[in-house]
N, C-alpha and C positions, 0 to 999 in steps of 0.2 A: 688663307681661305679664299674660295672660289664664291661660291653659290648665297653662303651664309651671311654676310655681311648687313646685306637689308632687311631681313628678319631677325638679326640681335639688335638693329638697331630702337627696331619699329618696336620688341621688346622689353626693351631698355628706358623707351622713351614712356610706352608704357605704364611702368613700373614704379618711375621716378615721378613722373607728372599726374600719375593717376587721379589725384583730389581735382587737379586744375582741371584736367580733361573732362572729367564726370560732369562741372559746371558750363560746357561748350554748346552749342547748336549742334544738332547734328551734322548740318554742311561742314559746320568747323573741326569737329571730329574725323570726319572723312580728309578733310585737309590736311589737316598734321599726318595723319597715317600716313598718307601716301609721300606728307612732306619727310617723313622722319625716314621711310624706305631708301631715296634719293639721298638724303643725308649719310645715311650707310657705307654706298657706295661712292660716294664721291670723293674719299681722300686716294680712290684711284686715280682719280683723272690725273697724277702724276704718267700715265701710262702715256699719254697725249702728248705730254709736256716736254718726254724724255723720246719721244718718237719724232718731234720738233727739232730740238737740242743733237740730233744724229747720237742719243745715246742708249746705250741696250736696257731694255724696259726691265728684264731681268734686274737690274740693281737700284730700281723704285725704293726697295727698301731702305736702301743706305743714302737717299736722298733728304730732304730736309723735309719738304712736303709732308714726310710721313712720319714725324716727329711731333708730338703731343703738344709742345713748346710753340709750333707752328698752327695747329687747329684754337688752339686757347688764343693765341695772337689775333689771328683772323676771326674769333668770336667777338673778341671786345673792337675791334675796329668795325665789327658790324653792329652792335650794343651803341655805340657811338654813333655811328649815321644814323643809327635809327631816332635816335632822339637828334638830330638835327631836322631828318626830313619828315617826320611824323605831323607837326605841327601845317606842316604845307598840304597833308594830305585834305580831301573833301570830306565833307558830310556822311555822304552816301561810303564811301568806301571804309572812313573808319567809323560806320555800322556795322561790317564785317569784319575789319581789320581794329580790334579793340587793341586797349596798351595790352590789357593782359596778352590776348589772344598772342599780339607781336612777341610779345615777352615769351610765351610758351613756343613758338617755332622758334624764334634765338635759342633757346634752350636745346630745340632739341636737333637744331645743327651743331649745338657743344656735345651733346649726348652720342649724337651718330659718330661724328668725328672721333670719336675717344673709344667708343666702342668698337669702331674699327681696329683703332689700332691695340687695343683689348684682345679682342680676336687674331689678330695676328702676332701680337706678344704671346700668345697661349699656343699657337702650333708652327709658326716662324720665326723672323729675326725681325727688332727694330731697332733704333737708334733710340733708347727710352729719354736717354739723360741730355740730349741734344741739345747747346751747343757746350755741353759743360765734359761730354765725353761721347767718342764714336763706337763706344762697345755695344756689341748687338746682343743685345737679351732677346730670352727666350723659358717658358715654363714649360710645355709641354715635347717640343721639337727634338728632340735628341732622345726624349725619354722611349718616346714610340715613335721613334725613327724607322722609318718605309723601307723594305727591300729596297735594293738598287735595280730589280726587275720587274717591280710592283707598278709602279707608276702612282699618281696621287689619289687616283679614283677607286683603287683597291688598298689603301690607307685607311690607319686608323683616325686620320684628320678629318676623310672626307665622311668615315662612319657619324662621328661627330657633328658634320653639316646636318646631318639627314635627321639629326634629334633635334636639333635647333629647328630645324624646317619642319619637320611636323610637328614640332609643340609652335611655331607661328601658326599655321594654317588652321588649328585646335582655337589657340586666339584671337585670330581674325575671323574666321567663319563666324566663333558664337559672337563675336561685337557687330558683325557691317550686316554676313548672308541671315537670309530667311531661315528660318528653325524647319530641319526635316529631321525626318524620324528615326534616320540612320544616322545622323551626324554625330552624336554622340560615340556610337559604334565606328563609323570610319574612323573617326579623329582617334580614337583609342589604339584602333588595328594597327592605326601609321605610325606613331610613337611608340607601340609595343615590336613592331617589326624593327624599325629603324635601331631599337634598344637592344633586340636580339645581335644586329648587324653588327653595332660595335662593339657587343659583346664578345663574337665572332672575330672582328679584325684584330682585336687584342690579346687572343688567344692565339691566332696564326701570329702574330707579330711576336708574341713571348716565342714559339715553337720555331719560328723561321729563323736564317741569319740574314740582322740586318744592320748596314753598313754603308750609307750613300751619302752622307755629310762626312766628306776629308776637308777637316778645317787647315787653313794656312790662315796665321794671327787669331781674330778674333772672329771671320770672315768665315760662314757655312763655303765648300766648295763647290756646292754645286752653284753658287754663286759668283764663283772667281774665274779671271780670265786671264792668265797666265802672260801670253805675248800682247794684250789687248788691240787683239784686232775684232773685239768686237763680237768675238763668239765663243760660249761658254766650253769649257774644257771639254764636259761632259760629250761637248755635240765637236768637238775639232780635233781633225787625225792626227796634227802635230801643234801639238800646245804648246812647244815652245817657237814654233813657227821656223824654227831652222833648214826643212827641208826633208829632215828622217820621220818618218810616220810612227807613231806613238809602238808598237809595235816593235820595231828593228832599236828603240834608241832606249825602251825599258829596262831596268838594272835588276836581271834575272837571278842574281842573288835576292834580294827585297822579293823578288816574284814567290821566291820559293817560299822562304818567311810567312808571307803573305797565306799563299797557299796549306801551309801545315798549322797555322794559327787558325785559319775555316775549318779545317779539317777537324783539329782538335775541338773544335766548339762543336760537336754532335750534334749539329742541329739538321732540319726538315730537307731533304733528300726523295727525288723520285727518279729512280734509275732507266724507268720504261713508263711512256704516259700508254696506258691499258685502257681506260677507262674514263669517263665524267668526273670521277673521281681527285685520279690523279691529276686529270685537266686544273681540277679548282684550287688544287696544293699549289700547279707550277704557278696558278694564275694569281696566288698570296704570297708567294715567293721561295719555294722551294728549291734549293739548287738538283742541279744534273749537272754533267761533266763539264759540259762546256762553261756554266754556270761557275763553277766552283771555279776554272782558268780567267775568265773574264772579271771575276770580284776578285782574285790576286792581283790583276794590271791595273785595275782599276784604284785599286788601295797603293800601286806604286805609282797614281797619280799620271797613269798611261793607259787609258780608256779604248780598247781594242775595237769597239763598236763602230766608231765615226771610221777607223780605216777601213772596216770590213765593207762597210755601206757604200765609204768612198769608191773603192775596188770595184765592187760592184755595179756601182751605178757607171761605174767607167764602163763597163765591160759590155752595156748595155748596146743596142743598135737604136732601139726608140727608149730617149731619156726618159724619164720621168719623176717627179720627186715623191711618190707614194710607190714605194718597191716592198714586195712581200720576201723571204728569201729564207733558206736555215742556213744562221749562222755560222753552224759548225763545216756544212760542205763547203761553204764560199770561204773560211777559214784556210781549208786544207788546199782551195785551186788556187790562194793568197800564194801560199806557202810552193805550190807547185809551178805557178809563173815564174818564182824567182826562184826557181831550181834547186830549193832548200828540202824537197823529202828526199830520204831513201828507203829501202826497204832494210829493214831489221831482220837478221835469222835469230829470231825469239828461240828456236829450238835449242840452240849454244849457251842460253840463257848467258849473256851477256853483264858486263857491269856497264851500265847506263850514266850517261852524262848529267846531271842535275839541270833541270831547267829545261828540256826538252818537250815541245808538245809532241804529242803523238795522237795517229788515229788507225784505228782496227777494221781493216776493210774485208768486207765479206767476198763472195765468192760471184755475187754480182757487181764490185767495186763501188758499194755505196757503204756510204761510214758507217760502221756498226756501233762504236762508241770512238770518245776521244779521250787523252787525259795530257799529265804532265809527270817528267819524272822528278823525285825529289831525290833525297840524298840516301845512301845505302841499300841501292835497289827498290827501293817504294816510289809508289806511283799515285798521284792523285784523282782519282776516277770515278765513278758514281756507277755501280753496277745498276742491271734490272735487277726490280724485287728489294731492293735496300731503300728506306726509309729513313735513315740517317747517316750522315755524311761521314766518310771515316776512310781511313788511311788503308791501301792495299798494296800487297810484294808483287814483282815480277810473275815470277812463278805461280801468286794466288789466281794470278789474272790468265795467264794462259792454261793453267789447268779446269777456271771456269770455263773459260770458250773453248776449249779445246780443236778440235779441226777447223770449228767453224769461219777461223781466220784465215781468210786468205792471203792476207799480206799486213803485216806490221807497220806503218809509214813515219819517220821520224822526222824529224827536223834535225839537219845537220848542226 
């Protein structure tokens, strides 16, 4: 979790302290609140620690910091200072700083801490058992597991934040703000939308295919770093760092595999973005052609994105690290730098090599679609107009484009 942390905390603490709280000053209520928020997010401050240490913040969770074992620790070693230096406080100060009062902020640094990592046991990985075992648990993470094109913010994780975040803001408004006469009604609208939302992302998540945790051990992979040099597979063109870019050193047997198991799984396909529509499919994770290629490499743990980007940004005269670009073109001039297309005479209708990407060039020489061949003359491709992903022949495919091909381009 991103956003949510400080609001289950502040919830949490809530919940659990509510008698004590009720009996506080209102300064002192305002105090915990915002102390319990802080509390939330602070079992990140591992992000600092591991940005110190020159180590990738990406693996916080398999640090010790973030182990339940480690926030109880650090509770009672502050339980204990506190009763050594409380006695030296003044007069005046512990007027406001009562034992309870100390008592109730101890608490609800044990509260935030643990409900962090609550939160993250429920849509990540943590080290629950530490130090008695390094297996990363998880409740919710695998269940409604995200496209691997989605990103986190069109997740059902982050649908999730947005319920937690409007039932705090429902909470806190009617405890601290001024009573108006729509707050009732806002507060309802925000919790009722947010409800629809992941309502929505779980529906697209059942309907999509989704597949972006390749675990090695007990290890999520989008957490793993293969050669460790320090950057995640996902984002490096040669993970094993040998020198062959994930691309050329792929075992296009497994590709294929790969590819006719997506294929088989009929899931969410948009063959032509048309529309607004279509736009909000590809933007929940619907595969297209390229799609359906790039989740076969990526499941043979050969992520074709970081080379295409790499390429790319080679290719560039003014660098830059924010580069827009379609995949699939800069795929095919990958392929045509290193002298790897030819043209096909499709009309001989040929027996086709397994494993070969292909692209369908129109009569202006820009990609019309791409795909991959599999085995017995089929082809993995995502037509326009098809809504579900599914396996097509040779021959299906040139008799739908019919002239409109200009040229067939394979990869030798």
């Amino acid at each position: 979790m991103f956003l949510a942390h400080a609001p289950i905390s502040y919830l949490a603490n809530e919940a659990i302290q509510k008698k004590k709280i009720s009996g506080l000053k209102n300064s002192q209520q305002i105090v915990l609140a915002f102390m319990s928020l802080f509390f939330g997010v602070l079992p990140d401050f591992d992000f600092f620690l591991l940005s110190i240490l020159g180590i990738p913040t990406y693996t916080h969770h398999d640090f010790f910091t973030h182990t339940p074992i480690y926030w109880i620790g650090v509770w009672l070693i502050l339980v204990i200072l506190s009763k050594l230096i409380y006695p030296l406080l003044n007069i005046k100060t512990k007027q406001f700083l009562t034992k309870d009062f100390l008592n109730m902020i101890l608490n609800a640094f044990l509260i935030g801490g643990l409900s962090h990592l609550l939160a993250d046991l429920l849509v990540g990985n943590i080290i629950l058992l530490y130090p008695f075992s390094e297996f990363h648990f998880t409740i919710l993470k695998y269940i409604v597991e995200p496209s691997y094109f989605t990103g986190y913010f069109s997740s059902v994780y982050f649908a999730i934040e947005l319920v937690i975040i409007a039932i705090f803001f429902f909470s806190f408004s009617k405890k601290f703000l001024k009573k108006q006469k729509w707050d009732n009604v806002v507060a309802y609208i925000l919790i009722g939308l947010s409800s629809i939302y992941l309502i929505f992302t779980i529906v697209m998540n059942v309907v999509s295919y989704n597949n972006s945790f390749l675990e090695n051990s007990n290890k999520p992979y989008i957490d793993y770093d293969a050669d460790f040099d320090t950057l995640r597979d996902i984002e490096d063109w040669d993970i094993d760092n040998d020198g062959i870019d994930n691309i050329e050193e792929a075992d296009y047997e497994d590709v294929i595999e790969n590819a006719q198991d997506i294929i088989r799984s009929n899931k969410l396909a948009v063959g032509e973005v048309n529309n607004i529509f279509d736009k909000i499919l590809m933007h929940y994770g619907a595969l297209d052609s390229y799609r359906l290629i790039s989740q076969a490499f990526y499941e043979d743990f050969s992520p074709i994105e970081p080379v295409i980007k790499d390429f790319y940004i080679k290719s560039l005269d003014e660098k830059s690290y924010i580069v827009d670009f379609d995949y699939a073109e800069v795929l095919m001039q990958y392929f045509e730098s290193k002298n790897e297309l030819i043209a096909l005479n499709f009309q001989s209708d040929p027996a086709l090599v397994p494993g070969k990407i292909f692209f369908l060039i129109d009569e202006n020489g820009e990609v019309m679609n791409m795909g991959i061949t599999l085995y017995d003359n089929d082809l993995g491709i995502v037509l326009p107009g098809e809504k579900q992903i599914q396996k097509h022949s040779l021959d299906g495919i040139l008799k739908f484009y019919g002239d409109t091909i200009s040229s067939f381009q394979i990869v030798q």
